[in-house]
N, C-alpha and C positions, 0 to 999 in steps of 0.2 A: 672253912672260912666263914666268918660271922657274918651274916646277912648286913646288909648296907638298912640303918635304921630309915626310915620315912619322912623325908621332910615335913614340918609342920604343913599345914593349909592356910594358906595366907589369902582372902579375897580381895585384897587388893592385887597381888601379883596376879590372881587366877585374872580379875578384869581387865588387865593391863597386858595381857601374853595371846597370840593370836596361835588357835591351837584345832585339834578338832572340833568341829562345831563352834567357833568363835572366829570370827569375820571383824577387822576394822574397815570404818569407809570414814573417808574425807568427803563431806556436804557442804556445795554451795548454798549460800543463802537463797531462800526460795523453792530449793531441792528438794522435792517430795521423797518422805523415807517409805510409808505405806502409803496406800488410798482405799479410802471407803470402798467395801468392797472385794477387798484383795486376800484371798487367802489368807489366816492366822498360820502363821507357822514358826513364831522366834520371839522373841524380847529381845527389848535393845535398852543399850547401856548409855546414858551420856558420857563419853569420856569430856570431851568441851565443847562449850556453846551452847545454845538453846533451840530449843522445838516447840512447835505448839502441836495443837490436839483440835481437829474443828470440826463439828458436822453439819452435815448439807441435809435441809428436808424436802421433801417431795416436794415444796413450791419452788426448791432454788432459795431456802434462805439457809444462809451459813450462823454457825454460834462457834466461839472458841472456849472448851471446855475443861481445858487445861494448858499450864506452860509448866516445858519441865527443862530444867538445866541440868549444871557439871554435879554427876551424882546420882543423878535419878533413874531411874528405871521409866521402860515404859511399853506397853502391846503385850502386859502379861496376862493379859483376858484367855490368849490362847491356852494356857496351862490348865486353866476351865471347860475346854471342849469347845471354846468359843470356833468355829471353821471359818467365819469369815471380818475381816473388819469392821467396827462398827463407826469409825471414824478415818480421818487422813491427819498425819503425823507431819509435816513440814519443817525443816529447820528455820529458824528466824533467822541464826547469824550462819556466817564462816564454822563450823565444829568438823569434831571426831566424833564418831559413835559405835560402839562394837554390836552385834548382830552375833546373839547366841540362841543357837538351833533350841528349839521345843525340847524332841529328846535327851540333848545333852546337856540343860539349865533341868531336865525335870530330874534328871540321876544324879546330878552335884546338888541337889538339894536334898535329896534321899540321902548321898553318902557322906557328907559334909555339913555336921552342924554348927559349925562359924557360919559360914555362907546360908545357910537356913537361917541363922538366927539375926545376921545381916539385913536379909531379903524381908525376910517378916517383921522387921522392927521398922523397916522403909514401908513398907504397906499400910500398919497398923497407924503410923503417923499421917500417912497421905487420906485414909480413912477419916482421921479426926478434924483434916484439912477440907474435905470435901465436906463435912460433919456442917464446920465453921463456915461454910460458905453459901449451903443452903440456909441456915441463919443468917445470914449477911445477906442476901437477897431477898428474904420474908422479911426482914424489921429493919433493916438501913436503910437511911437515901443514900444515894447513885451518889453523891459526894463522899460520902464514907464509906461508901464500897470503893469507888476507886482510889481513894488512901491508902485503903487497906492493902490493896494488890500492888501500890507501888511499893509499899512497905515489907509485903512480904518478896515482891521479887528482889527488893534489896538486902534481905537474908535478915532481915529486923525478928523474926519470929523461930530463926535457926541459934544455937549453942556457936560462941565463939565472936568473934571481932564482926559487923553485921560489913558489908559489901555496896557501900553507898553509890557506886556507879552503874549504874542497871542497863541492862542491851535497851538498845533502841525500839522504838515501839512506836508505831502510827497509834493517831487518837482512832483510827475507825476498830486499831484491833481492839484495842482499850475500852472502847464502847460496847465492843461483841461481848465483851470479858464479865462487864459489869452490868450490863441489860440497860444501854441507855444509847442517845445519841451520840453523833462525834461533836455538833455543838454543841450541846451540855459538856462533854469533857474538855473540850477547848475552852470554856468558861471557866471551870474548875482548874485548870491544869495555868491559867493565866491569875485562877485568884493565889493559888498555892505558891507561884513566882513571884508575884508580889508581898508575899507575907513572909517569902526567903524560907518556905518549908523543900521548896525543888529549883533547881537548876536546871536549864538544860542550851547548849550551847555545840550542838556536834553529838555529845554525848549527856546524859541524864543521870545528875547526882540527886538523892533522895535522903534529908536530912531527917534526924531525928525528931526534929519540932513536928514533921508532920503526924505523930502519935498525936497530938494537939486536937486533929478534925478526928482521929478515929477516937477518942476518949472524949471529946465534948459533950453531953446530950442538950 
């Protein structure tokens, strides 16, 4: 009897199937996924919704050093030997997120080069993003950096149709985000509403015009 051929490898069904070593959780908002601190032992998957990334310094002052949505990866420092947290991972809204064990994310990358070359091409771009951002903190104003980050969290800088409704977000986080006050951004966040580049009424649309403040010099 002829051997049963091998299903192809598909990463999206592998992200989407809860298997050995892959865990989904439902996250209230507010829901701490890790905390500074906490053993490295997994990467987590956004299925939906958003997370941030924050750290706390020895004085008790917080920075938010990432937000990551439906798509991303994130707490893969562990595959580096990292042992402990170097931050705390929060959900912002209501999401899923799958939770794949170290071991078993480190052998589907070994055996499986879709998934490797999936995983790597998400890294290599969040690189050139993080690249973009130390630049935008050295030579932007606090007004153009925070264009920038409504713009990007509206998927304006992603392939495809961009996502003009963007999760919710307090100006204090939005100040962590871009090195400034929450009244400088409530300044800003009220000029950009009157110039009709943002909405926001419940929820926060982020129009195209506002390229306008990040390309002006």
């Amino acid at each position: 009897m002829a051997a049963r051929r091998k299903r192809p490898f598909d990463p999206t069904i592998f992200l989407a199937t809860v298997n050995g070593g892959r865990t989904i959780v439902k996250y209230r908002r507010n829901q701490v996924v890790f905390a500074q601190g906490d053993a490295a032992a997994a990467v987590y998957y956004v299925e939906d919704g958003s997370v941030k990334v924050t750290v706390v310094s020895d004085q008790g002052k917080e920075a938010v050093v990432a937000i990551h949505g439906k798509g991303d990866f994130f707490g893969e420092a562990c595959l580096t030997g990292q042992p402990r947290r170097l931050a705390t991972a929060t959900a912002m809204t209501d999401g899923v997120i799958m939770k794949l064990d170290k071991a078993m994310i480190a052998q589907v990358l070994h055996d499986e080069p879709k998934f490797s070359d999936m995983f790597m091409s998400y890294l290599l771009t969040r690189t050139v993003r993080v690249e973009a951002d130390l630049v935008d903190q050295l030579f932007n104003s606090s007004e153009k950096r925070l264009a920038r980050v409504l713009l990007l969290m509206a998927n304006f800088a992603k392939e495809g149709r961009p996502e003009t409704v963007i999760t919710k977000m307090s100006q204090e986080t939005l100040a962590e985000m871009i090195g400034t006050t929450r009244s400088r951004v409530n300044v800003f966040m009220n000029k950009f509403r009157k110039l009709g580049f943002v909405e926001y009424n419940g929820e926060m649309k982020v129009h195209s015009s506002l390229l306008n403040i990040v390309l002006h010099d």
